[in-house]
C-alpha positions in Angstrom: 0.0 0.0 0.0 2.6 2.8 -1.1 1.9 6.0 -2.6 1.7 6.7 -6.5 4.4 9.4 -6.4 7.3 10.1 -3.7 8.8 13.5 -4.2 12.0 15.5 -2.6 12.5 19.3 -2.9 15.8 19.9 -4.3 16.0 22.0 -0.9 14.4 18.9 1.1 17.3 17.0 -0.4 20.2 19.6 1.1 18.7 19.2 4.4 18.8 15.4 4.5 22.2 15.5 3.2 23.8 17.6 6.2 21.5 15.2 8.6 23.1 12.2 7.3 26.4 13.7 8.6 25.3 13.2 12.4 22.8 10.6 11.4 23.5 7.7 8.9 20.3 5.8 9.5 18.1 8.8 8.5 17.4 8.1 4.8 16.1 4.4 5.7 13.9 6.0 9.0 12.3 8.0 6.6 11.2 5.3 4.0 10.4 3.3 7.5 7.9 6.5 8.1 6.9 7.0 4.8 5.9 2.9 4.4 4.3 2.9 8.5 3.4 6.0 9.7 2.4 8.0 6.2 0.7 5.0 5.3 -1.5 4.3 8.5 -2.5 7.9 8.6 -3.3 8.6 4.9 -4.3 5.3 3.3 -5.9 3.6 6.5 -7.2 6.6 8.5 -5.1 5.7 11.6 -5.3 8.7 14.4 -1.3 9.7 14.6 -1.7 12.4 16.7 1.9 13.4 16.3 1.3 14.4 12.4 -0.7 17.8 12.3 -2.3 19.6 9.6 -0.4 22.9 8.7 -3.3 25.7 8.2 -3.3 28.4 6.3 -4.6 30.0 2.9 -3.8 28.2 -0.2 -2.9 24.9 1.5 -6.1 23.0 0.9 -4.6 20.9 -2.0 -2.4 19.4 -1.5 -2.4 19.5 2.2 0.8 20.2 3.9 1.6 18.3 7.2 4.0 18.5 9.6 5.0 15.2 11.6 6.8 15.6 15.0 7.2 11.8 15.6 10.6 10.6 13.9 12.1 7.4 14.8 15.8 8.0 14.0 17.5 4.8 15.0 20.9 6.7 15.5 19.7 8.2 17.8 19.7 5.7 20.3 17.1 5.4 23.2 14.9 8.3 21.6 12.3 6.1 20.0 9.9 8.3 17.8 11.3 11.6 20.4 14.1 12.0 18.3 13.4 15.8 17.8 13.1 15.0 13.8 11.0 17.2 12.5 9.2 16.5 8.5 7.1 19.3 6.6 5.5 17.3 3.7 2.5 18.0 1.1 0.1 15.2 0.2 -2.1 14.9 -2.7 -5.2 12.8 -2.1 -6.2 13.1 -5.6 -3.1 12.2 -7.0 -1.6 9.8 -4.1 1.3 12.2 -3.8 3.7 12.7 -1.0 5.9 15.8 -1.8 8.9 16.1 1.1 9.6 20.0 1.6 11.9 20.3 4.9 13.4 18.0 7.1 15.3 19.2 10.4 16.5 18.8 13.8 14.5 20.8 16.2 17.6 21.4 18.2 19.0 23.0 14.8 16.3 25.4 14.3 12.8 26.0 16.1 10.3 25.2 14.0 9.0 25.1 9.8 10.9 27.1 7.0 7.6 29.5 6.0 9.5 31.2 3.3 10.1 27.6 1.7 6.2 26.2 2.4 5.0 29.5 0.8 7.4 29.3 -2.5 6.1 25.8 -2.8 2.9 26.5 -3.0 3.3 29.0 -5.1 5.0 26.4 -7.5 2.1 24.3 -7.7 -0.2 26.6 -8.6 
């Protein structure tokens, strides 16, 4: 039960690139979240109350999320706590997961705006 279409923002990509440094695990924990947690909240209706709607105008297709539960199994003994933090856009229509920001909330405090804004602006 996988999605139709898996994108990366070239900008998404840079990110996961400088996580990989510290964290080596990180691209496999996110096709482990894509494949379990995307899945079970988009496809089977599962309440994950750790993955939260973004609001906001022009972000009712696709819908943009923001998931604060990120099993990174570098990080040892954090479990889904790992303070990973994923800003994605998913298409219902077109069974689309697009991956705009990934970061370490110890790195930065919360969503690049500016980078959600220009992407909707893209699709449009």
């Amino acid at each position: 039960m996988k999605f139709k279409h898996v994108k990366r923002l070239p900008e998404f990509e840079k990110d996961l690139k400088k996580l990989k440094k510290r964290y080596r695990t990180i691209e496999d924990d996110l096709k482990n979240f894509e494949d379990g947690a995307l899945v079970a909240f988009h496809k089977l209706d599962a309440a994950i109350h750790e993955i939260k709607r973004i609001p906001g105008p022009g972000t009712e297709t696709p819908e943009l999320y923001k998931s604060k539960k990120f099993a990174c199994r570098s990080m040892k003994g954090t479990g889904g706590k790992s303070g990973i933090r994923v800003v994605y856009a998913y298409s219902k229509e077109k069974d689309e997961i697009t991956y705009i920001e990934i970061y370490y909330k110890g790195d930065k405090e919360s969503e690049d705006k500016k980078r959600i804004r220009g992407f909707i602006r893209s699709i449009r």
